[in-house]
Legacy VTK file of the C-alpha trace (Angstrom):
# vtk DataFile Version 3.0
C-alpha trace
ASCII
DATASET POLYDATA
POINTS 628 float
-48.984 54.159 22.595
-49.416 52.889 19.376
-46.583 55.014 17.432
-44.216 53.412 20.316
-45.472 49.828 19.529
-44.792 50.633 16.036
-41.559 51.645 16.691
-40.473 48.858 18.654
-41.473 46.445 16.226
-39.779 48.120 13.792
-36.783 48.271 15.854
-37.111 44.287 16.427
-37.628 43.523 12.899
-34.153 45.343 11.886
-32.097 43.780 14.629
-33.730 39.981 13.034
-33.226 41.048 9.752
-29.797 42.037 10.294
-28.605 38.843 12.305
-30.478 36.335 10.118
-32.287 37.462 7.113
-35.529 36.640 8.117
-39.004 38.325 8.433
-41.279 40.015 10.313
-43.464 42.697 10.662
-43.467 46.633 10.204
-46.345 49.417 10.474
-43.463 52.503 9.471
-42.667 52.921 6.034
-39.576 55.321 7.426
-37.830 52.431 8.275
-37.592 50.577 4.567
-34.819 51.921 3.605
-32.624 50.716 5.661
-33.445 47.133 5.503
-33.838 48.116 1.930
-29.564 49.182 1.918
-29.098 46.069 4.269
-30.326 44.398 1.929
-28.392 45.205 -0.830
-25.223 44.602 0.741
-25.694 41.209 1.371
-28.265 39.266 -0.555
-26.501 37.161 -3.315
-28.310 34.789 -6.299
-25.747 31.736 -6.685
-26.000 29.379 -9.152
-24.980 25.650 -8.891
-24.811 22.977 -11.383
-24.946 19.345 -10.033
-25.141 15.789 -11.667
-28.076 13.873 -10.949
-28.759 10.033 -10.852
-32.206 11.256 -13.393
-33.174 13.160 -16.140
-34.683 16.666 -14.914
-36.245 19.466 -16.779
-34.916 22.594 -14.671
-36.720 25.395 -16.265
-40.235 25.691 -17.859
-37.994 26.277 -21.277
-36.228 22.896 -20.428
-39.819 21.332 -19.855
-41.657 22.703 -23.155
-38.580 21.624 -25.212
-39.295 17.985 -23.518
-42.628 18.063 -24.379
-41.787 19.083 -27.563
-39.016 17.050 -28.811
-39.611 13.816 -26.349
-43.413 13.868 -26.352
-44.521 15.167 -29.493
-46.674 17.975 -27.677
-48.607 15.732 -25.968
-49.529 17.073 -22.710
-51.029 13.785 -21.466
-48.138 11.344 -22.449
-46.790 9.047 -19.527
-43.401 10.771 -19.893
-44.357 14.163 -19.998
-46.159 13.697 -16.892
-43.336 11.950 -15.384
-41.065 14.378 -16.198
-43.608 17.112 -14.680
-43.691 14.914 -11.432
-39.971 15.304 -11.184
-39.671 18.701 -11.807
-41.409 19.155 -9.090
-39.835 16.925 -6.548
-36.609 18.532 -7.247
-37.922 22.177 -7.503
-39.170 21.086 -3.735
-35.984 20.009 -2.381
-34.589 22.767 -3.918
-36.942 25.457 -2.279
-36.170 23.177 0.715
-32.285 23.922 0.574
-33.088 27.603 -0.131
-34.889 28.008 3.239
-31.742 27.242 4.968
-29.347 29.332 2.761
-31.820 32.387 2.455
-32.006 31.874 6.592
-28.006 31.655 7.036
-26.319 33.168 4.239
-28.970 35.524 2.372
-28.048 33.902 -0.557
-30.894 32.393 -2.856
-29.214 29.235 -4.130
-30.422 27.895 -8.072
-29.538 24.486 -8.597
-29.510 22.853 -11.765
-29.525 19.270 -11.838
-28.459 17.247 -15.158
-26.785 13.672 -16.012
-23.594 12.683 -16.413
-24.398 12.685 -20.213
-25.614 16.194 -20.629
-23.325 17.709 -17.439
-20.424 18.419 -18.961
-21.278 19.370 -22.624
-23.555 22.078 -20.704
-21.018 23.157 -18.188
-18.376 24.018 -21.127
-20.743 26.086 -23.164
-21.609 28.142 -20.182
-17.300 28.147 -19.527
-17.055 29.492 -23.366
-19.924 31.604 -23.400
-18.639 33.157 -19.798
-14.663 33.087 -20.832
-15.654 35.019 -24.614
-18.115 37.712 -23.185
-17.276 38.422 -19.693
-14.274 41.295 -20.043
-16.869 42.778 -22.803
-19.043 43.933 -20.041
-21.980 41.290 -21.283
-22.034 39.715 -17.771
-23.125 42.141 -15.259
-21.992 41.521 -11.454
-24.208 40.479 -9.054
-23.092 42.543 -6.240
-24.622 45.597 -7.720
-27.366 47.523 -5.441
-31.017 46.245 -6.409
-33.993 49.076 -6.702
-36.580 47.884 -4.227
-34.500 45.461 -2.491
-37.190 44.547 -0.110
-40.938 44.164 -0.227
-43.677 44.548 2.607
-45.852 41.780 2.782
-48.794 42.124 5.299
-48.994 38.490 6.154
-45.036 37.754 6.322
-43.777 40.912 7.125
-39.966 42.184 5.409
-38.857 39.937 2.427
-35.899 40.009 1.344
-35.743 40.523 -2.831
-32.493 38.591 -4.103
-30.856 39.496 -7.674
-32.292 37.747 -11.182
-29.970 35.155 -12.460
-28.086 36.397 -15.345
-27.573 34.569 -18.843
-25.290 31.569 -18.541
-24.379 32.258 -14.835
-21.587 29.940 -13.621
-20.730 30.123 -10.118
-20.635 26.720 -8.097
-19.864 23.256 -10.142
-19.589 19.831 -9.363
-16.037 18.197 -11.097
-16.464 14.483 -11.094
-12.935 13.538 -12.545
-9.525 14.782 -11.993
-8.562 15.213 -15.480
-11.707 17.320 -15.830
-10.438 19.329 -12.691
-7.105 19.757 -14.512
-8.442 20.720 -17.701
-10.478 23.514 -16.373
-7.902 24.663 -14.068
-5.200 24.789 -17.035
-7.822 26.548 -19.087
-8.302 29.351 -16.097
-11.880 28.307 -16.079
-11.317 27.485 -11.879
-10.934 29.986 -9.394
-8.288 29.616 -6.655
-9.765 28.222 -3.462
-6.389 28.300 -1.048
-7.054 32.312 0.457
-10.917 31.271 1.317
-10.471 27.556 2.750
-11.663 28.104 6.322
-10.009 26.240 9.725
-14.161 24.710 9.637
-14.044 23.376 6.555
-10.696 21.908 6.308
-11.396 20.608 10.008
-14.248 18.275 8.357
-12.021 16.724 5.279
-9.273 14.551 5.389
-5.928 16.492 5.072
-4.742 13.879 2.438
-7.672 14.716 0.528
-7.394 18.147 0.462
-3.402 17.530 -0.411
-4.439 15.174 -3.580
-6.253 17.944 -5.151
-3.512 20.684 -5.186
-2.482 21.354 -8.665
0.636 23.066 -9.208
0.684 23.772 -5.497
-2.999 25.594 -6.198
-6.588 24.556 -4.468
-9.303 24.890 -7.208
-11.516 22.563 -5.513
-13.032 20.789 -2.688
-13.156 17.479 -2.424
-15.852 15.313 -1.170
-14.907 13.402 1.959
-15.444 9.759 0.715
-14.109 6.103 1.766
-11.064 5.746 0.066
-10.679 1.973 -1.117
-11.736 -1.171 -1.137
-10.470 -4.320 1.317
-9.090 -7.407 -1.135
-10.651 -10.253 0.981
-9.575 -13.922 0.966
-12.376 -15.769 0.973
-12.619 -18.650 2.606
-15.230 -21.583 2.876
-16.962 -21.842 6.222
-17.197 -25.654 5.944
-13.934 -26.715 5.493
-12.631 -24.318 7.940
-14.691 -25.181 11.007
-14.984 -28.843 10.284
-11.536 -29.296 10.065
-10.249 -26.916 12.972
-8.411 -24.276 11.118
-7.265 -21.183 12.971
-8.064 -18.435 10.527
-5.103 -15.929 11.991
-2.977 -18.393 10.009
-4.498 -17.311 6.943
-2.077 -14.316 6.068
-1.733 -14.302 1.937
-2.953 -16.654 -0.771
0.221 -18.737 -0.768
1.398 -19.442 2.677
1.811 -22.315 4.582
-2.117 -22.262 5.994
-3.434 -21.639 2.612
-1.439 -24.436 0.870
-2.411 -27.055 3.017
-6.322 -25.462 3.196
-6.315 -26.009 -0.860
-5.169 -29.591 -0.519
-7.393 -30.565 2.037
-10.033 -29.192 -0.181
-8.882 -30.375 -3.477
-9.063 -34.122 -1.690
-11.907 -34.107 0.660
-14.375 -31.585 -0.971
-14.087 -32.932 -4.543
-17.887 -31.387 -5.113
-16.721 -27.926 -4.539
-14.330 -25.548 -6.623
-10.900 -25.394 -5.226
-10.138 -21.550 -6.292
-12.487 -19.973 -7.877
-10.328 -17.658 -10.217
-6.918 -17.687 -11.960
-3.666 -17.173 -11.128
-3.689 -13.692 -11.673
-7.206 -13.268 -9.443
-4.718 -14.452 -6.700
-2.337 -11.669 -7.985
-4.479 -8.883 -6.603
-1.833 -7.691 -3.745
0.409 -7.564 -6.534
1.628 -3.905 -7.979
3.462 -3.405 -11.290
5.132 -0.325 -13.145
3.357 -0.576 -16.953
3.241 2.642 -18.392
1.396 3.070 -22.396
3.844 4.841 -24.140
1.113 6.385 -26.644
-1.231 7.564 -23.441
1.275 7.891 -20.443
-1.454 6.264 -18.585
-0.407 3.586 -15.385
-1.594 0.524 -15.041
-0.582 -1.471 -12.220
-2.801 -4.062 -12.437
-1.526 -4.681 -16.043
1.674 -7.368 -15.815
5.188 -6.387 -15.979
8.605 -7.520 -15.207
8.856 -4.308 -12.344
6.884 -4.790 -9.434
6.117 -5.694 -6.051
3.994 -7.957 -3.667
2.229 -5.544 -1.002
1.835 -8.692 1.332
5.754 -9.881 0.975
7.535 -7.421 2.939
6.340 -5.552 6.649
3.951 -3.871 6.387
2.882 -2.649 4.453
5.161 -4.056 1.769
8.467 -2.094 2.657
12.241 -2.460 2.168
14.635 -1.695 4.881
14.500 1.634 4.429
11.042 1.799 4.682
9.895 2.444 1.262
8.386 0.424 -1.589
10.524 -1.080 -3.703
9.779 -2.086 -7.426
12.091 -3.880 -8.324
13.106 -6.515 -12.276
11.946 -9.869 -11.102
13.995 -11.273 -12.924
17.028 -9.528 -11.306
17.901 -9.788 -7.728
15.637 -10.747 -5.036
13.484 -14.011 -5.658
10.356 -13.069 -4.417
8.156 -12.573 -7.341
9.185 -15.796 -9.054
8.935 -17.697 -6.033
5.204 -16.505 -6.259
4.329 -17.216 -9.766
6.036 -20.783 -9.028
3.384 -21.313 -5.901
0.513 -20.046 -8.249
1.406 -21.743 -11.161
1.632 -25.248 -8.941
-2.245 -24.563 -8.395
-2.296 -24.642 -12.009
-0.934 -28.085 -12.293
-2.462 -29.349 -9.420
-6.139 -27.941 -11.585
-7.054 -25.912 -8.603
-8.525 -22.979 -10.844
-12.135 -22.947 -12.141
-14.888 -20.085 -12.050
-17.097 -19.443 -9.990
-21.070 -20.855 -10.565
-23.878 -19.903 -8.822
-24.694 -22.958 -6.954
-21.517 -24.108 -6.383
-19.591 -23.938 -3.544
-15.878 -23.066 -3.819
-13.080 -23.250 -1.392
-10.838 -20.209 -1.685
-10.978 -16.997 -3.565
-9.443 -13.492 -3.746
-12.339 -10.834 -4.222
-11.834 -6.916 -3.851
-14.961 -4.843 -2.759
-16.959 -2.971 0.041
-17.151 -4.598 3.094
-21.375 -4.610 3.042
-21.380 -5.587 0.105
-18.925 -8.467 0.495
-20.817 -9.753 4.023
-23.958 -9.501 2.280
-23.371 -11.363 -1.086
-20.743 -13.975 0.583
-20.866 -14.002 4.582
-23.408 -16.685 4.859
-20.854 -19.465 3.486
-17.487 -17.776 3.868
-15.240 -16.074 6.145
-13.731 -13.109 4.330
-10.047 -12.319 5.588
-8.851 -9.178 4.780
-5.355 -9.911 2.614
-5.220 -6.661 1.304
-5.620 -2.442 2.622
-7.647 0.101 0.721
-5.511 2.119 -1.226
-5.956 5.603 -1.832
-5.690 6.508 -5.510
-5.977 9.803 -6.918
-9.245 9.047 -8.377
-10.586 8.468 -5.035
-9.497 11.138 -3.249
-9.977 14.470 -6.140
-12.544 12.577 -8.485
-15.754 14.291 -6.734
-15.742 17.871 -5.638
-16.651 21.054 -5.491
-15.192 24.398 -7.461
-15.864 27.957 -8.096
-15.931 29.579 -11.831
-13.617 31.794 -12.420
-16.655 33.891 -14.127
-18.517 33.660 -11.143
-20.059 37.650 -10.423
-20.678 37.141 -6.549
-17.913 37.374 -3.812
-15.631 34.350 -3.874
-16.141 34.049 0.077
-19.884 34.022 -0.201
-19.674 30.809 -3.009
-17.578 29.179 -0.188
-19.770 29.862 2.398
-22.084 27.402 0.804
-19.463 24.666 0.566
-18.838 25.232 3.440
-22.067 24.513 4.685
-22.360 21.434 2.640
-19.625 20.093 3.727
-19.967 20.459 7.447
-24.105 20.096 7.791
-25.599 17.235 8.801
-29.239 18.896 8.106
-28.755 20.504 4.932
-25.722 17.815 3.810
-28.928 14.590 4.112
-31.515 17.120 2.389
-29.116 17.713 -0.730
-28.468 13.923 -0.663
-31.974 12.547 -0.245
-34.746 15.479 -0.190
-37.221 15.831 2.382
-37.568 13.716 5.035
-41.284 12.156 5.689
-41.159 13.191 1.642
-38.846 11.665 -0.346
-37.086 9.086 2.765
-37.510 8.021 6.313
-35.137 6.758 8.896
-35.247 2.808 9.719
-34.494 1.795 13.349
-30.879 1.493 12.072
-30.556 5.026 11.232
-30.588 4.644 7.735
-32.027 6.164 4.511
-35.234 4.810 3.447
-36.521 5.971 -0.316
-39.986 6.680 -0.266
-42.587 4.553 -2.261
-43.159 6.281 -5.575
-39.493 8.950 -4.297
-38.268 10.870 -8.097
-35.212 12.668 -6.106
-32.148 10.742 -6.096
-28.542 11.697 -5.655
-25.153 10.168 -6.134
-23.948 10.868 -1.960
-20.467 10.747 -3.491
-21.684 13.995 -5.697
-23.384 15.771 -3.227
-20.818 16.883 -0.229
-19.116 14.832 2.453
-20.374 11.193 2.448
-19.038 10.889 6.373
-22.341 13.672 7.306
-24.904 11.642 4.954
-26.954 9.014 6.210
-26.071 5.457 5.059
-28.306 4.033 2.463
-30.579 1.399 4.066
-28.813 -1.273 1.662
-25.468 -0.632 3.441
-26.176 -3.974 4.978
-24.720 -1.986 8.478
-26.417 -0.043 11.077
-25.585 3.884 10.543
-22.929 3.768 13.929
-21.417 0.896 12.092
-21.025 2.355 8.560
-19.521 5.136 10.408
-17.263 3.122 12.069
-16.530 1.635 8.934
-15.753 4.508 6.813
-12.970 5.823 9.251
-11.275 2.542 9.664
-11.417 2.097 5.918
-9.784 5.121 5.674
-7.338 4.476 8.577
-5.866 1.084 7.501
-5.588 2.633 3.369
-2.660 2.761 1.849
-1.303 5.434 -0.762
-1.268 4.041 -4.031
1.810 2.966 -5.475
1.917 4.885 -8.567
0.184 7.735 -7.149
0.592 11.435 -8.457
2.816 9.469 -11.172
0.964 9.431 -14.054
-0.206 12.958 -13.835
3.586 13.956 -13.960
4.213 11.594 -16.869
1.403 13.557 -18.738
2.484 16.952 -17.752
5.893 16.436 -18.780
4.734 13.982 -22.336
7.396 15.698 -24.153
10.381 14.798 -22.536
9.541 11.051 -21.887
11.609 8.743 -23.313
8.704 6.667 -25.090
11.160 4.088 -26.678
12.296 2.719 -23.376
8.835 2.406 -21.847
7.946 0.711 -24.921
10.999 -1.734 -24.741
10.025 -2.730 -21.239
6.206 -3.595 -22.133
7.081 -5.465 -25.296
9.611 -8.213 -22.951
7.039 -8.013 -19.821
4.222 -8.942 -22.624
6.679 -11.631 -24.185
7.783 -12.902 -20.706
3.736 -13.114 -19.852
3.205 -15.009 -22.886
5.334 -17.932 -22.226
4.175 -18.474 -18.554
0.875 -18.431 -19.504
2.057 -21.088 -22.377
3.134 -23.440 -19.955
0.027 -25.800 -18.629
-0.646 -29.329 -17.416
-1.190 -30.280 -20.713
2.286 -29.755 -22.089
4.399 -29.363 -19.239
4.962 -30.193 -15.770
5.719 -28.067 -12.503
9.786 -28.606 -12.261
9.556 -27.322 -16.201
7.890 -24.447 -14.984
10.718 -23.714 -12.523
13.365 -24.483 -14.879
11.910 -21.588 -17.516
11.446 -19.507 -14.391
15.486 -20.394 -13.983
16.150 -19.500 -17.297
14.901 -16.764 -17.477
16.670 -15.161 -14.313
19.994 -15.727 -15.831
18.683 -14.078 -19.699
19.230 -17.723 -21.313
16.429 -17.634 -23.339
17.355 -16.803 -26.757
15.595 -13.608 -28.565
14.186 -12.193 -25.392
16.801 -10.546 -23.382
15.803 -7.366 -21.980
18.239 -4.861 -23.763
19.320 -3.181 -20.238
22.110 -4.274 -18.078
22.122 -6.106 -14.663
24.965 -3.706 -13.584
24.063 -0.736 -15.565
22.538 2.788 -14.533
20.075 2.237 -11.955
16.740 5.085 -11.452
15.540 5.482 -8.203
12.487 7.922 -7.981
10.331 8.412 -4.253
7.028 9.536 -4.322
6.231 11.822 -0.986
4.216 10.284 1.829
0.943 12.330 2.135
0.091 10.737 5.283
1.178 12.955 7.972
-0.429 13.820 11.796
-2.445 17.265 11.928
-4.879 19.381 14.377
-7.691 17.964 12.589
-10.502 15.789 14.102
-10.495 13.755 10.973
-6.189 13.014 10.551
-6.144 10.114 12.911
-8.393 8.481 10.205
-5.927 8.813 7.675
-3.004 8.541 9.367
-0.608 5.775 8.006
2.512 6.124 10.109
4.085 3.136 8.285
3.093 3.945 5.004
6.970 5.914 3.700
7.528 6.606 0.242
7.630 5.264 -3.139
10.813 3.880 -4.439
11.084 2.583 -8.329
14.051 0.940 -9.385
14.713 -0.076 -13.253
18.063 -0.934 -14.689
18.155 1.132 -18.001
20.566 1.471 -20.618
22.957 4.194 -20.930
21.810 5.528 -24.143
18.532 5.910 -22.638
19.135 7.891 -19.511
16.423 10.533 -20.749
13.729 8.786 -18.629
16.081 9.176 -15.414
15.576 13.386 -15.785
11.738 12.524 -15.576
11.921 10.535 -12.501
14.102 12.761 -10.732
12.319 16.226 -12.327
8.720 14.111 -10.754
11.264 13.729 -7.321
11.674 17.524 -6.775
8.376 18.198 -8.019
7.369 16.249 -5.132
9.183 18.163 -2.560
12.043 14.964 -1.987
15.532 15.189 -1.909
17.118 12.553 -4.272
18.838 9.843 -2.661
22.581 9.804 -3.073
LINES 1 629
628 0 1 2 3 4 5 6 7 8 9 10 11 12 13 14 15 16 17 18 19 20 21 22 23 24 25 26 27 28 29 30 31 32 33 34 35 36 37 38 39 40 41 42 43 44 45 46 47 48 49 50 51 52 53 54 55 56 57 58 59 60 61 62 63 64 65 66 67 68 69 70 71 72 73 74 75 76 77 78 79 80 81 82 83 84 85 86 87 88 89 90 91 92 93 94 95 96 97 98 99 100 101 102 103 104 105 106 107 108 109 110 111 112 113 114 115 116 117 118 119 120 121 122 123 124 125 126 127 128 129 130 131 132 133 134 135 136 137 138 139 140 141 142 143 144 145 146 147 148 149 150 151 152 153 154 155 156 157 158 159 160 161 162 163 164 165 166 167 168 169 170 171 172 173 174 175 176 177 178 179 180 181 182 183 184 185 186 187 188 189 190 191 192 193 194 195 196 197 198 199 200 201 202 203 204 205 206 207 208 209 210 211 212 213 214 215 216 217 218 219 220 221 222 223 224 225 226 227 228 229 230 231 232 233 234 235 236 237 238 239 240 241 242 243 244 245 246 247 248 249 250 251 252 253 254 255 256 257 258 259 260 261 262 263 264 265 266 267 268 269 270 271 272 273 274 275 276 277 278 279 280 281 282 283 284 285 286 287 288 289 290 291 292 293 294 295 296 297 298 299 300 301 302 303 304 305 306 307 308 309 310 311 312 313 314 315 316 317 318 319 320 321 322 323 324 325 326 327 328 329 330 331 332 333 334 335 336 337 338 339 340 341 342 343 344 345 346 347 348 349 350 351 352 353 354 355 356 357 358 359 360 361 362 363 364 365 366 367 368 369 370 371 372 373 374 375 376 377 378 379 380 381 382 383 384 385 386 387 388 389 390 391 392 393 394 395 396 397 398 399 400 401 402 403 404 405 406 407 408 409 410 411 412 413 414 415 416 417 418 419 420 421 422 423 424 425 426 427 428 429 430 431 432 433 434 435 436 437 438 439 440 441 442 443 444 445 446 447 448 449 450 451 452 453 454 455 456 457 458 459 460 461 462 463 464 465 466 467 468 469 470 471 472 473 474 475 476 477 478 479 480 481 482 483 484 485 486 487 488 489 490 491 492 493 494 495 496 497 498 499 500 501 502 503 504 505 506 507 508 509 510 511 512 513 514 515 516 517 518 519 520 521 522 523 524 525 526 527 528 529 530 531 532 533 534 535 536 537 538 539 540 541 542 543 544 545 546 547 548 549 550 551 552 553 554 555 556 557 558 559 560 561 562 563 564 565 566 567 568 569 570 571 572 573 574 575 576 577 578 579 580 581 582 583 584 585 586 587 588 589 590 591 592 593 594 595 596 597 598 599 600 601 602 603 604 605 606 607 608 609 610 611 612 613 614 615 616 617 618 619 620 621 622 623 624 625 626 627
């Protein structure tokens, strides 16, 4: 009887070892080797290297150089012993997260946390070390069979022996920028993702995401799910709206109708408060212009220029007939843009401008932020009207995410398993994020993470997987259902930025760009900037203002005439809409039917028709057929 029990256990234990990895029992030594060769095939020792919002010592080496260089060997300094305290809250979250991987994926998980200061330098050694010794046999893989691959403990029964780390291993990183991401991918440091992206995981990102971070058509990373953009709000003083009846629907950009008589009343009748509290450019922020450094090739839209557009002008959002965005001279054709500095400008002259004070009210102003954070610092005293979408930049959408060494020793499939899984956990996506629960956080009644009194573990949730499966910080000023319900409208009303993908194609192609026109057209925008901002209550009036304005639309200002023709070779260039419909549950989130394409158009001069080629070589990379 008791040879059969044995042999059923040992039966039982093989079938759980097999489906899960864990342990149990066994009495016959006969049946070690094969968990022992089960074992072997499929336990794996991943590294991953993560940035952290503190300074951690990750090894006992790390620690005793602490103590060493930051302590002067003194074992009973306040920082040594605060740096032992958070050793060990992260080694505990960490044996936390290895439970679950050792449990789904027999794969023992080492996670080294650093700073943003030390994160990189560290990262790029290991990428030298790995890209000047691996073909010379130095790095051994880890997918070799291990001698004694399991051991029998009598109170726990089978465990499961995973590999030793090996010097410098480099298999999952964190890439927190996209220029990073294209560095390492130029400099083969990044293995190709595209072959191993499962229907699961791609069913839990954004599609648009996962489209900003192809480079040259290739997937080296995964990106972490996170709200996209910010709302620009008109704010709006509580007062003077409800006392005096308005209808805030009316309220549609800073210089309609509504608005203009709103500021008047306010100038009048409120004399104690500030009228707009800002500038005229403040009130600029729907605005979108084409200024390119010639030295850099960077893109700054927010940086004034003669080509631009209003996003609030046109239907939304901000669209030409044809449905696409349309930057256009300002100074040639249309009258938009100069009918806008005119209305902004008047609030100069009228001395509607001043900054805002703590303890002073103000009437009107244009502010750009997260919508908790905007209710909580202004909601008592003003209504915030949303003038402006989020707009999904690059930055947003590939500037956190996941990637696999191209060094790493383990099965590319098994480093996206664990992705994987922290991309589409709940459980082990919060433990990453904030620890243990009861530990290091609690839940309030709103569903929302609570730091623990005296907590050392703490996590950037835009650095640690998708922010959509985290728990919303307690600070969020929502409940959890509501931040939910705020991150996928967010996401749902954005708006692909203007310049998107652009100045990654300026820099890819730097040689060919035709720097002398670019800097032609920043040299006149600064010059035309210049003299608007030279014309002020104190040496000019409004209809002066208008008269320059005049002027300059018809080039009769002498020693500033842009050196391109009104009827001359025209670029058009159209940057692809990302937005489309898919199978996923996540697409209806980002889907921006109305959002088309991006169309620039600059008059240039004939003997400076190398810049077209760029545009239209940026067109085709794009996948779009040039307009004839």
């Amino acid at each position: 009887m008791k040879k059969i029990l044995c042999l059923i256990l040992a039966l039982i234990m093989l079938f759980t070892v097999c489906l899960t990895g864990c342990s149990g029992g066994v009495d016959n030594e006969d049946d070690n080797s094969d968990l022992s060769e089960e074992a072997s095939d499929s336990t794996k020792t991943l590294t991953m290297y993560v940035i952290t919002e503190t300074k951690v010592c990750n090894t006992e080496a790390e620690l005793k150089r602490f103590l060493e260089k930051e302590c002067g060997g003194d074992v009973n300094s306040e920082e040594y012993k605060a740096a032992v305290a958070t050793k060990a809250s992260y080694d505990a979250v960490e044996a936390a997260i290895n439970k679950l991987t050792k449990s789904n994926f027999k794969t023992q998980l080492n996670i080294y946390f650093y700073t943003e200061q030390e994160y990189y330098d560290k990262i790029e050694y290991m990428f030298e070390y790995n890209e000047k010794y691996f073909d010379e046999g130095v790095l051994e893989s880890g997918d070799k069979d291990i001698e004694d691959e399991t051991i029998i403990n009598e109170d726990s029964g089978v465990e499961l022996k995973y590999p030793d780390e090996m010097l410098n291993q480099l298999d999952i990183l964190y890439v927190g920028s996209y220029d990073k991401y294209v560095e390492y991918a130029d400099k083969g440091w990044l293995s190709e993702l595209d072959s191993s992206m499962s229907g699961t995981l791609k069913s839990y990102i954004f599609p648009t995401f996962l489209e900003a971070v192809k480079y040259n058509s290739v997937t080296y990373g995964v990106p972490n799910n996170n709200i996209v953009g910010e709302y620009t709000y008109m704010l709006l003083n509580k007062e003077i709206v409800d006392d005096n009846f308005f209808n805030l629907s009316d309220f549609t950009s800073v210089y309609c109708d509504s608005v203009d008589q709103f500021l008047t009343l306010a100038s009048t009748a409120y004399p104690e408060m500030t009228t707009i509290a800002g500038d005229m450019y403040s009130c600029l922020k729907s605005y979108a212009y084409l200024t390119v450094d010639p030295d850099t090739l960077e893109v700054y839209d927010d940086t004034f220029s003669v080509i631009g557009f209003d996003k609030l002008t046109a239907d939304a959002p901000s669209l030409d007939e044809q449905g696409f965005y349309s930057f256009t001279n300002m100074f040639i054709g249309g009258r938009t843009h100069t009918n806008l500095l005119i209305k902004l400008k008047e609030y100069e002259y009228k001395g509607y401008y001043g900054e805002e004070t703590e303890g002073k009210q103000f009437a009107m102003s244009v502010v750009k932020g997260d919508a908790g954070e905007i209710y909580e610092k202004y909601g008592e005293d003003y209504y915030p009207v949303v003038i402006g979408a989020p707009e999904a930049d690059r930055g947003k959408m590939s500037g956190n995410m996941f990637a696999v060494s191209s060094y790493t020793t383990v099965a590319l499939s098994r480093n996206m398993a664990i992705i994987t899984y922290l991309n589409t956990d709940e459980t082990v996506r919060n433990l990453f994020q904030y620890g243990i629960k009861g530990t290091n956080y609690t839940l309030n009644s709103d569903g929302c993470a609570v730091y623990a009194e005296g907590n050392l573990y703490k996590m950037d949730v835009n650095k640690t997987g998708n922010v959509l499966l985290a728990y919303p910080s307690h600070d969020c000023g929502m409940t959890a259902t509501e931040w939910q319900e705020y991150f996928k409208k967010t996401n749902a009303d954005s708006i692909r930025h203007p310049m998107y993908g652009f100045e990654e194609y300026l820099k890819q192609n730097a040689d060919s760009i035709d720097r002398e026109l670019i800097g032609l057209l920043n040299d006149y925008s600064a010059t035309v900037k210049n003299l608007i901002d030279s014309y002020n209550p104190s040496n000019s009036t409004i209809d002066d203002f208008k008269t320059f304005i005049n002027d300059l639309r018809n080039n009769a200002i002498e020693g500033i005439q842009m050196e391109v023709t009104k009827t001359g070779s025209t670029l058009v260039v159209y940057n692809r809409d990302l937005y489309k419909a898919g199978t996923s549950a996540y697409d209806p989130y980002m889907y921006c039917p109305a959002v088309k394409s991006n169309e620039v158009t600059l008059p240039i001069r004939d003997d400076l028709l190398s810049i077209r080629a760029i545009y239209e070589d940026y067109l085709a990379s794009m996948g779009i057929q040039k307009q004839q």
